[in-house]
ROMARZA-648228 format. One line per 4 residues: number of its first residue (from 1); for each residue x, y, z of C-alpha. Coordinates in steps of 0.25 Angstrom, whole numbers. Layout:
N
NUM> X Y Z; ...
***
This chain:
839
1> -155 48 -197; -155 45 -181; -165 53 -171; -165 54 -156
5> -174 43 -149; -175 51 -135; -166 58 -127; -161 57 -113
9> -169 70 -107; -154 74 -103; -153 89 -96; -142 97 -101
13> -134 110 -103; -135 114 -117; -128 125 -125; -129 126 -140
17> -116 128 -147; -110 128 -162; -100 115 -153; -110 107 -143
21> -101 101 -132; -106 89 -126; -106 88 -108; -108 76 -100
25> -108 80 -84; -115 74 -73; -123 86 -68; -132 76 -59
29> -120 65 -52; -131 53 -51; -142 45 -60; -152 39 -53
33> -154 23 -55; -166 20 -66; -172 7 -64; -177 5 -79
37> -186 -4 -84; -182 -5 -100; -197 -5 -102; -198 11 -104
41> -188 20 -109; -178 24 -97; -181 38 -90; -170 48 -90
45> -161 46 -77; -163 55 -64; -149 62 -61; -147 67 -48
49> -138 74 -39; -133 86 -46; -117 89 -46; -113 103 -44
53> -100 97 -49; -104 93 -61; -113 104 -65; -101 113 -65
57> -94 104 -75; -107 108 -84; -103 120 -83; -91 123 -84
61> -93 115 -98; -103 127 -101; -91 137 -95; -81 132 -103
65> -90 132 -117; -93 146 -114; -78 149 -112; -74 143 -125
69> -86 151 -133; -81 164 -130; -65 161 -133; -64 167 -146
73> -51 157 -148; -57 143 -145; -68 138 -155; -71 153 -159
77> -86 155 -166; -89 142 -160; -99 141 -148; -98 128 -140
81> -110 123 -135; -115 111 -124; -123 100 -119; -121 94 -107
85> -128 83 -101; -128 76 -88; -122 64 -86; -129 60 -71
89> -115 55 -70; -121 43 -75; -116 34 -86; -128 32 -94
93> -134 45 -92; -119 50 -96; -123 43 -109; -134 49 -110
97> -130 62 -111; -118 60 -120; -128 52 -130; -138 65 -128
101> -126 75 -132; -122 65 -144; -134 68 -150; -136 81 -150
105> -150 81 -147; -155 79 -132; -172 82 -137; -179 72 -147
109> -184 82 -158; -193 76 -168; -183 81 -182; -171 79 -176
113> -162 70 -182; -149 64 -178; -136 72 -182; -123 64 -187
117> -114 68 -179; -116 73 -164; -116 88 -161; -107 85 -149
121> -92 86 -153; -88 82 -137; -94 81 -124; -89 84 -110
125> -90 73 -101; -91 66 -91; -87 67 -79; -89 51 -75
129> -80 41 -83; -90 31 -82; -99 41 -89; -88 47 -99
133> -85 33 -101; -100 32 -107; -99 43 -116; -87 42 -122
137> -90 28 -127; -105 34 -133; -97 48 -139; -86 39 -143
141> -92 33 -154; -97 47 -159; -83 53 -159; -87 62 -149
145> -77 69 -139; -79 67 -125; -72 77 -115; -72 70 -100
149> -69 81 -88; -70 69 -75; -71 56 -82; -56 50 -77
153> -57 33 -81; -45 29 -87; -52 23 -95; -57 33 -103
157> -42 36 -109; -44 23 -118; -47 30 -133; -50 17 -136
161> -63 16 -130; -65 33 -128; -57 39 -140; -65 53 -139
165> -64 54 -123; -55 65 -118; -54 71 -104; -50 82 -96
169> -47 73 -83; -37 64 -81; -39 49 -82; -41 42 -69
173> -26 34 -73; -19 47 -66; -28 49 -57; -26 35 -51
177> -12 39 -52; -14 50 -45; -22 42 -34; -12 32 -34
181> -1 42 -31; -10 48 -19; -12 35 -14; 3 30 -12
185> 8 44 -11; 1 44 4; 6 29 6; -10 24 6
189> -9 9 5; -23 4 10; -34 13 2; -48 9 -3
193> -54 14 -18; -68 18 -21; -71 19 -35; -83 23 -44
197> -90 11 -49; -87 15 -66; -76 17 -73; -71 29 -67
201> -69 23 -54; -65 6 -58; -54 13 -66; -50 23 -58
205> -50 13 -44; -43 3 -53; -31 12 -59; -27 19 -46
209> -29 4 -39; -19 -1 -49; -8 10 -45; -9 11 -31
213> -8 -5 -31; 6 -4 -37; 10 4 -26; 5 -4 -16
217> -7 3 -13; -18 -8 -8; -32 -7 -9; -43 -9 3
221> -55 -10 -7; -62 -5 -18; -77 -1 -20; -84 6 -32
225> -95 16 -29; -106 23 -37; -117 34 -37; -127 23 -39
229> -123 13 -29; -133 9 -19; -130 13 -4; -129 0 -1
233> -116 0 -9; -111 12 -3; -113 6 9; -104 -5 6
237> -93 4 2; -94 12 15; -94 -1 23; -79 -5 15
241> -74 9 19; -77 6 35; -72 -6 35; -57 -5 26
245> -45 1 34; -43 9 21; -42 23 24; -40 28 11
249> -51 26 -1; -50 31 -15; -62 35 -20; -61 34 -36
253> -75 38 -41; -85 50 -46; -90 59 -36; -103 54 -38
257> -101 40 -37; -94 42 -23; -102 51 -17; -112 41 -12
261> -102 33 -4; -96 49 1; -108 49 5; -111 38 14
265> -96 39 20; -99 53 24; -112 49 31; -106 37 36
269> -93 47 43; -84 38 38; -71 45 38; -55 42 40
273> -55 39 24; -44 47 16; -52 48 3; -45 49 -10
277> -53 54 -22; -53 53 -37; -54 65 -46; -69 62 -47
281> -74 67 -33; -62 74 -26; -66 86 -31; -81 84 -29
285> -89 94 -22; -100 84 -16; -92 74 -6; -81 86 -2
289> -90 93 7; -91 96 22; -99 85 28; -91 74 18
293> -77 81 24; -76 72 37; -77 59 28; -70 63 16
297> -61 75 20; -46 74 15; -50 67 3; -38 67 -9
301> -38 66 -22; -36 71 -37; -43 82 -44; -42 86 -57
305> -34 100 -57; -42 110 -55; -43 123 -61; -53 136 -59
309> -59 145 -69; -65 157 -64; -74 161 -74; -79 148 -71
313> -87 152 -59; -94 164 -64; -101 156 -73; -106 146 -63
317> -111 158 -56; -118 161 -69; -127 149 -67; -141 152 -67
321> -153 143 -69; -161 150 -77; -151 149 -88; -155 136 -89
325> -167 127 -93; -174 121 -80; -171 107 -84; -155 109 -85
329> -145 108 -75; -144 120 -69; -157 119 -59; -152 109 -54
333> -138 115 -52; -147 127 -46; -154 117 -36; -140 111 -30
337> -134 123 -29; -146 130 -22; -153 118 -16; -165 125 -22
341> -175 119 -33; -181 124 -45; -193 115 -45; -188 108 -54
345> -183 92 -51; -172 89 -59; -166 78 -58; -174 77 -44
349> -165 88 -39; -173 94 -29; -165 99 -17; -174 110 -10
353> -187 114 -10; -182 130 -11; -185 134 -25; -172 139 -34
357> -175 153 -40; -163 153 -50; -157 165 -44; -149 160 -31
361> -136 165 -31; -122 157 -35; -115 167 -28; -119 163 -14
365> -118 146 -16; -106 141 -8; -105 130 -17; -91 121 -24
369> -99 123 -38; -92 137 -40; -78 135 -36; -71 136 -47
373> -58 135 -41; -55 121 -41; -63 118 -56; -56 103 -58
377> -68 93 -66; -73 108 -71; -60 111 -76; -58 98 -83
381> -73 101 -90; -67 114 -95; -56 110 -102; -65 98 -108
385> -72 109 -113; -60 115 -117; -54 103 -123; -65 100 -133
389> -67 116 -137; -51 116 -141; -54 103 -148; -66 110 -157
393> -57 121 -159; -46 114 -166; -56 106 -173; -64 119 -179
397> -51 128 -180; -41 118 -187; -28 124 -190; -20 112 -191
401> -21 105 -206; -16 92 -203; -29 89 -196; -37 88 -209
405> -51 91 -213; -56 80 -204; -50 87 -192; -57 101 -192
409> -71 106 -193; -82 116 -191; -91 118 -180; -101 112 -190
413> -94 98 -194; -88 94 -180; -86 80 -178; -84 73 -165
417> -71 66 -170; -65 76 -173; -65 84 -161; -60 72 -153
421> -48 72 -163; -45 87 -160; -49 84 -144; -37 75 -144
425> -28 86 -147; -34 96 -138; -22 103 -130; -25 117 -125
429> -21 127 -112; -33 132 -107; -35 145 -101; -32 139 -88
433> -18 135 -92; -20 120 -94; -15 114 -106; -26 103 -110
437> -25 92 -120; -29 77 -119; -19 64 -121; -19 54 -132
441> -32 46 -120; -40 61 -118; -35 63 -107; -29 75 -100
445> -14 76 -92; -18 70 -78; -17 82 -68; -24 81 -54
449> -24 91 -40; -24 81 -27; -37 85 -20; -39 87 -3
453> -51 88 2; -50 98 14; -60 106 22; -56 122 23
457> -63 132 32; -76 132 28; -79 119 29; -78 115 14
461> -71 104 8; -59 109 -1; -53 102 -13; -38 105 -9
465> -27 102 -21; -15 95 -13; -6 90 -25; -9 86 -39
469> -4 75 -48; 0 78 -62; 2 66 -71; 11 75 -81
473> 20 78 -70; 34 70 -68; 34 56 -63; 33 56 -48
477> 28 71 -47; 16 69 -52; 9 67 -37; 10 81 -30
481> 4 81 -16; 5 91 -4; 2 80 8; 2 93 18
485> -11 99 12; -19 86 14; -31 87 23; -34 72 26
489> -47 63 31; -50 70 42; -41 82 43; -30 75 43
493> -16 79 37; -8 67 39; -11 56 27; -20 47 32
497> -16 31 32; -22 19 23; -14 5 24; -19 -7 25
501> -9 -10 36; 2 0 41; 16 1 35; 26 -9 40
505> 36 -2 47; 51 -5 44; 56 -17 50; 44 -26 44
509> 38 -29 30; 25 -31 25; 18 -45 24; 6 -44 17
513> -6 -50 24; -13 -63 18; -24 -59 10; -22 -44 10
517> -16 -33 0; -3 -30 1; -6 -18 9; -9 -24 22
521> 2 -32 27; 8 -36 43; 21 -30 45; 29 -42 47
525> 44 -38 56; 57 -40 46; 65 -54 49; 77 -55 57
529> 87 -48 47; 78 -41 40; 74 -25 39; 63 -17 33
533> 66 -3 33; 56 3 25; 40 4 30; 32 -8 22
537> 44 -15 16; 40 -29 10; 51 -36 12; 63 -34 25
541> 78 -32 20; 87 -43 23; 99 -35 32; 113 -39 26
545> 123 -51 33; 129 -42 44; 117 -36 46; 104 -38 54
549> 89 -30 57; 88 -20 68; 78 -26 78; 67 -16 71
553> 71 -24 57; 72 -9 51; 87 -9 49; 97 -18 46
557> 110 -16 55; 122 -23 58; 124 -35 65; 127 -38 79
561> 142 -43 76; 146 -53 88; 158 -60 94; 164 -63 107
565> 172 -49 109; 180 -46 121; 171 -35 125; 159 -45 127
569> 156 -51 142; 158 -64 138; 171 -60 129; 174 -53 142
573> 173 -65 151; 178 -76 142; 192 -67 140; 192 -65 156
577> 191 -81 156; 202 -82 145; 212 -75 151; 209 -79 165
581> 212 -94 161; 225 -86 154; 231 -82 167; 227 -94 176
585> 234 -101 166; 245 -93 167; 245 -93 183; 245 -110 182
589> 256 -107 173; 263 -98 182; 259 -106 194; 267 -120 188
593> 279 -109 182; 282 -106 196; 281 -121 201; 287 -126 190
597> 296 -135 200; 283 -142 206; 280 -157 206; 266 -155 201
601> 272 -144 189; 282 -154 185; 274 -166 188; 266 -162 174
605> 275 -157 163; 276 -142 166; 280 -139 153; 267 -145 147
609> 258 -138 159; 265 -125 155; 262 -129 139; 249 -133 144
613> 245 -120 151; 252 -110 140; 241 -117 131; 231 -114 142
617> 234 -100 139; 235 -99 125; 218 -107 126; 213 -96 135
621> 220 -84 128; 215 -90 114; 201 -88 119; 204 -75 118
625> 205 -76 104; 190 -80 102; 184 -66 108; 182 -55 100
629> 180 -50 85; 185 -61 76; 195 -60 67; 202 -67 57
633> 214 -67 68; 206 -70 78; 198 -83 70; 212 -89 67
637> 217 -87 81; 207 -91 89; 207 -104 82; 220 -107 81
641> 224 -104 95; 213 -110 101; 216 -124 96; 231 -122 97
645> 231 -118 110; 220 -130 113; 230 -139 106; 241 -133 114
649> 234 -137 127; 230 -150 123; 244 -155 120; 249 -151 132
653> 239 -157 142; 239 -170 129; 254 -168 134; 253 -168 149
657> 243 -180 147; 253 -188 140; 264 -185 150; 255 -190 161
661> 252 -202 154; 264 -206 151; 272 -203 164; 264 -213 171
665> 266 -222 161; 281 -220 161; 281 -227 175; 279 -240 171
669> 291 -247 171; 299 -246 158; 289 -236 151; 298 -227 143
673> 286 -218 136; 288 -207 146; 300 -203 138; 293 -202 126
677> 284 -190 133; 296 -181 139; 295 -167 136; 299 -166 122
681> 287 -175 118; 276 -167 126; 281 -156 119; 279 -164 107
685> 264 -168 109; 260 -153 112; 269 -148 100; 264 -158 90
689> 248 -158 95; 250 -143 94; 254 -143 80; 244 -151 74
693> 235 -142 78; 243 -131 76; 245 -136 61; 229 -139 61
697> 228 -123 63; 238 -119 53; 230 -127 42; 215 -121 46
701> 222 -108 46; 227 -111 33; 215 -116 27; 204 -110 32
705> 208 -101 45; 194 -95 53; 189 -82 50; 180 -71 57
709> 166 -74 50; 154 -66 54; 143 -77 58; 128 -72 55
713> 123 -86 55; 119 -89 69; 113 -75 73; 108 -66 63
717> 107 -55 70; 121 -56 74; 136 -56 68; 145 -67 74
721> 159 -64 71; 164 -78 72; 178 -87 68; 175 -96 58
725> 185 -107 58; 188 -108 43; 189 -123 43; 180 -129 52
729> 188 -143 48; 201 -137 53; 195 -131 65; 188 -144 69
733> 202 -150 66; 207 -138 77; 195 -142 88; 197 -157 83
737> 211 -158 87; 210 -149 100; 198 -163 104; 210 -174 100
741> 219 -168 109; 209 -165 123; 203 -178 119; 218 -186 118
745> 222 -178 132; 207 -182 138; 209 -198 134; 226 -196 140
749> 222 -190 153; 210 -199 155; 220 -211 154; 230 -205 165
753> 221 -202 174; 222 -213 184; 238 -213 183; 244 -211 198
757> 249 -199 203; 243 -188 213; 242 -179 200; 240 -185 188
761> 238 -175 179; 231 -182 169; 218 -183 177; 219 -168 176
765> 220 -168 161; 209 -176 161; 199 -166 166; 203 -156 159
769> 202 -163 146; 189 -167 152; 185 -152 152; 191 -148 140
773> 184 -158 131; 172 -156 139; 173 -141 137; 175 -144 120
777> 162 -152 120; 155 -143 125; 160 -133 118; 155 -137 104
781> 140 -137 107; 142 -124 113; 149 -118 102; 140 -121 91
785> 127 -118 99; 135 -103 104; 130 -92 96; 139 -80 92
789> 147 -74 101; 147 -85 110; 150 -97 101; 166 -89 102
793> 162 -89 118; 160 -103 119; 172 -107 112; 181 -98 121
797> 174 -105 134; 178 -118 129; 191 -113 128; 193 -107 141
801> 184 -119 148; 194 -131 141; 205 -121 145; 203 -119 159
805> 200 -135 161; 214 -138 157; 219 -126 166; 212 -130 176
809> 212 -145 177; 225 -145 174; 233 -136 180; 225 -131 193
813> 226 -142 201; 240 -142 198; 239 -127 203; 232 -132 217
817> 243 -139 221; 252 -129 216; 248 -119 224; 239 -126 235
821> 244 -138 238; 260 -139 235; 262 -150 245; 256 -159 235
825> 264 -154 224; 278 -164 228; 282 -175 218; 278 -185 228
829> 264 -181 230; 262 -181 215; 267 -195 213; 260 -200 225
833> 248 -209 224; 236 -204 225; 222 -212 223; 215 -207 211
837> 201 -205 209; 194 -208 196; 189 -198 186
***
């Protein structure tokens, strides 16, 4: 037989029943440090700061036992009893007191002897997952069903390691959901995290850290805090608060572990912080009050649903301290309340020296304590209560064979086991309305109310429901939120800001800065080409071929498309030039029509000059061809008539040259070869030089003609509507045979030169073939380094320039003495002598 070798001197609530229910709360929120010295045996820790809260969760235990006693339908003729302990919301006294109600006997008594089995089916508890943590792995090996009302760590869903855990709370995996959801609903990218230094807080900070990182969520830092740290440490965390430009913190932790830090921010008047809170403080009566508002005011976050029951405040109003025995825990509820004393130092809770006489009135305190209006941790108690008396119920009552003998039994054989095996199947609608059963983990549907803290009229800090999240719900209407009753930090209703840097506008993309999350980043403006047109793009958008990016790289919009149109100034110009040099031609034409008869006309083969000026035409007309949109008509007659025409004119003055030449050399005596030039034979030369290249042409046109090609090469911003030749080896056969000609009439004239005769045309030839060739050299660089528009412009000035040379030097002189000096123009003065000067 096992005996008790001590007990833990552990104050409790006691009422005896047929059913003794087990309760773990942390009446007193803190454990003072003991420094032991292992020589003597430890003395019982000094709790401390008495919670309101908590007491309430005492008794609404109590109010929920009594509820159930007088239902004649649930567990009828069976009284329910309890024990509760606290926990001083400290692991090791949490232990403590579950190991007290294990066995069954809190004073040592001489004949007592050990029992097999323990006289506590279940117990309620704790609040703390650190602490439930601790007493579901002692209860576990005993079989015994532990009911949890606040204790959130995922980790407590593993039945591996906590097979007779159950809860009434949701795990903390839907509630960092649910933060997560908060957090990217409001577009928050930069935001800090506090959590408790114990299980509740590591796995709680680490699951919603984990889902707000897939969402691009970054995070400024992360510090632990604890009811026990020095203020030194606090310190430390205040100084990481100041100094990060993150303006929003989730705080994932107990009331009573955050409080200190609360504390110190509050006396420090930091403010500017949007606080998010986890379902362990948001609803806390401590930090939300008047004098904390200007630091923590518009703080968010999710509460379990709450719920009132009205006969619940009449019996708090029935609280009296004489009911109880000096040493239990209503003196001290007394004390807080009142800010009175009894005399009587427990726990060293001595808060005035004005004595308590047990008979102040509840009626008159002004205190959170009584509203039961907004019961959310109470609630999840009462259905714990609930839960395990619907579970004793089928266990005492079995109507269902199939279970076996094993399955049921009497008040007077209960075993722990089994009531965790009917706890499993628990699923009951409570008087309130809510259906309440546990999952194959122990653990209830996630529901949760989205919490505001605002201040009304009076000055008091109100938990104001904005939205809820209901995991059951659809997928994407789980989140519900009304952003228009949303009281802010500060007062304000617009949601604050948190990035690490500001959003990228459109037209640029992120570059993530060197050493930095991916949250801060330079906005870097999008290439030449390139578009962004969404707010933090990664990446900018390549616009398509005929396109290009606005000057703000937002939108991609079509390109500028250019050629030489008539409409341009310079199209304008060139044309005027075009078909000036048209006419003047045509008036030399007309000029040497009308003195058809003269020596000087005569003198130099008219029917060639004529030939030769009706090719001057047909050059500046055919720079016409050259302005405007290209076309596939266009391409192929620009071309073509440009080195016909050319071809044309250099036959003919290739013709004049030859006549020159060989009339002086028919004046040597018996020279015969002038008759081998008549008429017939000039016409000859032109014709045949004019069909090569004619039949050059017709073979480029054949084989590859030019075609209209859009050119984005050279300008990307830009659309050059250009002829491409098609063949560039029969276009430079074209240009190639146009040089053999000028450069065969250059080499002819330069030989006649110095023949006599006052007007040797040859030395007229000459410069002008001296301007033409010098005009098509020049032309080359000039075309390839042109861009656009005026690569067409430069080839059209080459034209005109070569064109205007062979009009002028050839025929205007003849003109002067035409129209100006006619006494020259007599057969003698042209075949007298006249000394000749060198070129």
């Amino acid at each position: 037989m096992c005996k008790l070798f001590g007990d833990f001197h552990l104050p409790d609530l006691y009422e005896d029943g047929d059913i003794v229910i087990g309760g773990v709360f942390p009446v007193y929120n803190k454990a003072l440090e003991v420094k032991h010295s292992f020589k003597t045996t430890p003395t019982p820790s000094e709790c401390v700061s008495f919670d309101l809260r908590a007491f309430r969760w005492t008794q609404i235990m109590i109010f929920a036992i009594n509820e159930i006693n007088q239902d004649p339908k649930l567990l009828p003729n069976v009284t329910l009893g309890y024990r509760i302990h606290d926990s001083c919301a400290s692991p090791s006294q949490a232990l403590r007191a579950a190991l007290t109600l294990v066995n069954g006997q809190e004073k040592i008594i001489p004949e007592f002897k050990c029992k097999g089995d323990s006289p506590i089916p279940a117990i309620i508890g704790e609040s703390g997952s650190s602490q439930s943590i601790v007493i579901a792995r002692a209860v576990a090996s005993f079989g015994i069903s532990m009911v949890s009302y606040f204790s959130t760590c995922a980790c407590l869903s593993n039945k591996q390691e906590f097979p007779t855990f159950f809860r009434t709370v949701p795990s903390d995996l839907f509630q960092a959901k649910a933060l997560a959801q908060l957090v990217e609903h409001f577009g928050w990218t930069w935001i800090a995290t506090i959590g408790g230094d114990n299980e509740y807080g590591r796995y709680g900070i680490q699951a919603f850290s984990e889902l707000v990182k897939r969402a691009g969520v970054c995070i400024a830092f992360s510090e632990t805090v604890l009811r026990t740290y020095s203020k030194e440490r606090i310190l430390k965390i205040v100084d990481a608060i100041k100094m990060s430009t993150a303006k929003v913190i989730l705080a994932f932790a107990s009331e009573g572990d955050l409080y200190p830090l609360l504390k110190e921010l509050v006396q420090q008047n930091i403010t500017g912080i949007q606080w998010i809170a986890s379902e362990a403080w948001i609803t806390a009566a401590r930090p939300s009050t008047k004098q904390n508002f200007k630091s923590l005011g518009g703080t968010i976050g999710f509460a379990s649903r709450k719920m009132e029951i009205p006969e619940f405040r009449k019996f708090l109003l029935r609280l009296r301290p004489s009911s109880y025995s000096t040493d239990s825990f209503i003196n001290a509820f007394w004390e807080t309340l009142f800010g009175c004393t009894f005399n009587i130092d427990i726990y060293g809770s001595t808060f005035s020296t004005e004595k308590c006489s047990g008979h102040e009135n509840l009626l008159k305190v002004n205190n959170s304590f009584f509203d039961i209006t907004q019961l959310r941790v109470s609630y999840n108690v009462y259905k714990a209560v609930y839960a395990i008396a619907h579970g004793l119920h089928s266990l005492l009552f079995c109507e269902d064979e199939l279970l076996g003998v094993n399955l049921c039994a009497n008040v007077s054989n209960i075993e722990p086991w089994q009531v965790r095996e009917h706890l499993k199947e628990v699923r009951f609608t409570n008087r309130l309305g809510e259906h309440v059963y546990f999952d194959r983990n122990g653990d209830p549907t996630a529901s949760y109310d989205i919490i505001n803290w605002q201040m009304n009229r009076n000055g008091l800090v109100e938990h104001v429901t904005v939205g809820y999240f209901d995991a059951s719900a659809p997928t994407g209407k789980e989140f519900v939120i009304n952003e228009d009753s949303i009281i802010w930090h500060g007062n304000q209703t617009r949601v604050p800001q948190s990035v690490c840097c500001e959003s990228c506008p459109t037209g640029t993309r992120k570059a993530v800065q060197d050493g930095q999350p991916i949250c801060c980043f330079d906005c870097i403006s999008c290439a030449d080409g390139e578009i962004s047109n969404a707010t933090d793009s990664l990446e900018c958008m390549k616009c398509p071929l005929e396109y290009w990016s606005s000057e703000d790289r937002q939108r991609c919009v079509l390109k500028e498309i250019e050629f030489l149109a008539f409409e341009d100034t310079m199209g304008i110009t060139l044309m005027i030039v075009a078909l000036f040099g048209a006419c003047i031609t045509l008036v030399i034409a007309a000029i040497f029509r009308y003195r058809k008869d003269t020596p000087i006309v005569k003198a130099n083969n008219s029917e060639l000059s004529f030939l030769l000026l009706f090719s001057l035409v047909l050059c500046f007309l055919c720079s016409l061809t050259f302005i405007g949109k290209p076309s596939v008509w266009s391409c192929v007659l620009r071309h073509t008539l440009f080195s016909i025409t050319f071809v044309l004119c250099m036959s003919c003055v290739l013709g004049k040259t030859i006549v020159v030449l060989m009339a002086f050399k028919a004046t040597v005596p018996q020279n015969n070869v002038i008759k081998w030039f008549g008429a017939v034979q000039q016409r000859f030369i032109v014709c045949a030089c004019t069909f090569v290249q004619i039949l050059i042409c017709v073979t480029w046109l054949a084989v590859a003609p030019p075609f209209p090609v859009k050119n984005t090469r050279h300008h990307n911003a830009k659309i050059i509507l250009e002829c491409n030749v098609g063949s560039p080896i029969a276009f430079y056969c074209v240009l190639g045979y146009i040089g053999i000609l000028s450069s065969l009439c250059f080499v002819l004239a330069f030989l006649a030169r110095k023949l006599p005769g006052n007007f040797n045309e040859a030395k007229l030839i000459t410069f002008s073939m001296l301007i033409f060739c010098a005009v098509w050299l020049t032309f080359i660089p000039a075309y390839v380094s042109s861009p656009g528009k005026y690569t067409v412009a430069v080839e059209i000035f080459a034209i005109l320039s070569s064109s205007f040379g062979l009009l002028f030097c050839i025929f205007v002189p003849k003109c002067y003495i035409i129209l100006f000096k006619p006494e020259k123009n007599t057969k003698r003065n042209l075949m007298g002598k006249m000394p000749s000067k060198k070129l």
